[in-house]
N, C-alpha and C positions, 0 to 999 in steps of 0.2 A: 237080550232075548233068552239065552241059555239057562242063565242065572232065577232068569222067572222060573223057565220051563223045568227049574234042579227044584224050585222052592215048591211047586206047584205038585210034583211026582214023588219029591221025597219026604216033602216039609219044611218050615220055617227053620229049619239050622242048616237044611243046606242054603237054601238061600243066603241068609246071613254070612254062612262059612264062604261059599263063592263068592261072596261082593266083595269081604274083606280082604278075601285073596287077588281078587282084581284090584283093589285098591292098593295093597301094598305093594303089587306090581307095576302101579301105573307111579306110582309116586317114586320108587326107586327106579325105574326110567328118568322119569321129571327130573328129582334130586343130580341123577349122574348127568345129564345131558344140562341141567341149568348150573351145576357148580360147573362147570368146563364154560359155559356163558360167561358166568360170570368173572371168570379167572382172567376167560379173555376179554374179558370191556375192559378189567383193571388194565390189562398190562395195553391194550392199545389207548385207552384214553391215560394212558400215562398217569394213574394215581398212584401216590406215593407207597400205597399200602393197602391189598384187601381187607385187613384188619382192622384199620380206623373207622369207625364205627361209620362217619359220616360219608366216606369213598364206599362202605360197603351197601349201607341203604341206597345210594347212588346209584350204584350197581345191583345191586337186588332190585328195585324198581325196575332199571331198564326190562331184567330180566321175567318178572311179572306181573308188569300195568298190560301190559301187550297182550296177552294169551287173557288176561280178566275182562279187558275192553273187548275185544271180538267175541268172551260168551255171554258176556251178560248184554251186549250192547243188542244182540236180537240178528245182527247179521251172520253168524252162524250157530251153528250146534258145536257141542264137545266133540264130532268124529272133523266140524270142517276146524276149529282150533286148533285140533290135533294136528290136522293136516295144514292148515297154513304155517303152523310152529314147525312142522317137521321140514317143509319146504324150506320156508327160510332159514333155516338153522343148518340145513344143508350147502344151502349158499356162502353162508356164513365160515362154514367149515371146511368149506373146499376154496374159498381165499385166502382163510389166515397162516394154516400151513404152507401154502406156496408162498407167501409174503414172508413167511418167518425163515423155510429154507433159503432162498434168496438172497435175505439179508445177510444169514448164518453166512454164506457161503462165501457171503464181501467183504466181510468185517468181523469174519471168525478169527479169535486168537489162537487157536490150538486145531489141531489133526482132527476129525471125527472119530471115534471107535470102530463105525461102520459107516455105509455109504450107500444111500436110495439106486446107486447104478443107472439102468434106462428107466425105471419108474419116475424118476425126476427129470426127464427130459423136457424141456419148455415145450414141447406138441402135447408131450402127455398132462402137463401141468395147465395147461390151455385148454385141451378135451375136459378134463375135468371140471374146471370153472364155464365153460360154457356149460356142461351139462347142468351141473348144479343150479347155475343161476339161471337157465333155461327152464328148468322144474319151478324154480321160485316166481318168474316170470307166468309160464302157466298158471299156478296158484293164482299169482295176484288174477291174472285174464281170467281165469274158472270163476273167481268171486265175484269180479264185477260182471258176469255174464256175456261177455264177449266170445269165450269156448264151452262146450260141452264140459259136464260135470266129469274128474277123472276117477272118480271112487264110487 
């Protein structure tokens, strides 16, 4: 809406200049939030290597047949993508570092540099995952119309 209302008051280059700025904002969002995806399917589906071309399209797909099927399929728009991607990537994100501390902490060979202290406490490591997958879980119930819209 803004973006209209720049092009509409000032002109076709602001327009244009606002979209492109939206767009290079949305994509280096995307970019850092989907390399961090994708680093981590490699390293939990155990591929030998991000780099190999064929573990990486592997992984690239996971990371965007998902977010293309929900906008083009008609069951949402780009703000409910947005928001189902941000949902469950939040889920996503609030599991794998408790999984990865955990393991670090059983089968670490060496001292840490530093140390989570009470932030890593298994209540606070548990609040966290509940919450997250609790937001993931809304999302999913918002979509299929079982709760009120939260956006």
């Amino acid at each position: 809406m803004v973006t209209i209302a720049w092009g509409q008051a000032l002109g076709q280059w602001a327009f244009f200049l606002a979209n492109g700025f939206a767009l290079c904002a949305m994509m280096t969002s995307f970019w850092a939030v989907g390399e961090t995806f994708l680093t981590n399917i490699v390293d939990r589906l155990r591929f030998p290597s991000e780099w190999q071309v064929k573990y990486r399209l592997i992984a690239l797909a996971l990371v965007v047949v998902p977010p293309f099927i929900l906008a083009y399929s008609g069951l949402v728009g780009f703000v409910g993508a947005i928001y189902f991607a941000g949902a469950f990537a939040g889920a996503i994100m609030s599991i794998v570092p408790v999984s990865m501390i955990n393991k670090a902490r059983k089968v670490g060979d060496r001292e840490p540099e530093w140390t989570c202290g009470k932030l890593a406490h298994p209540v606070i490591q548990a609040v966290l995952i509940i919450l997250f997958c609790g937001a993931a879980l809304y999302a999913l119930l918002d979509g299929l119309g079982v709760l009120p819209h939260a956006w």
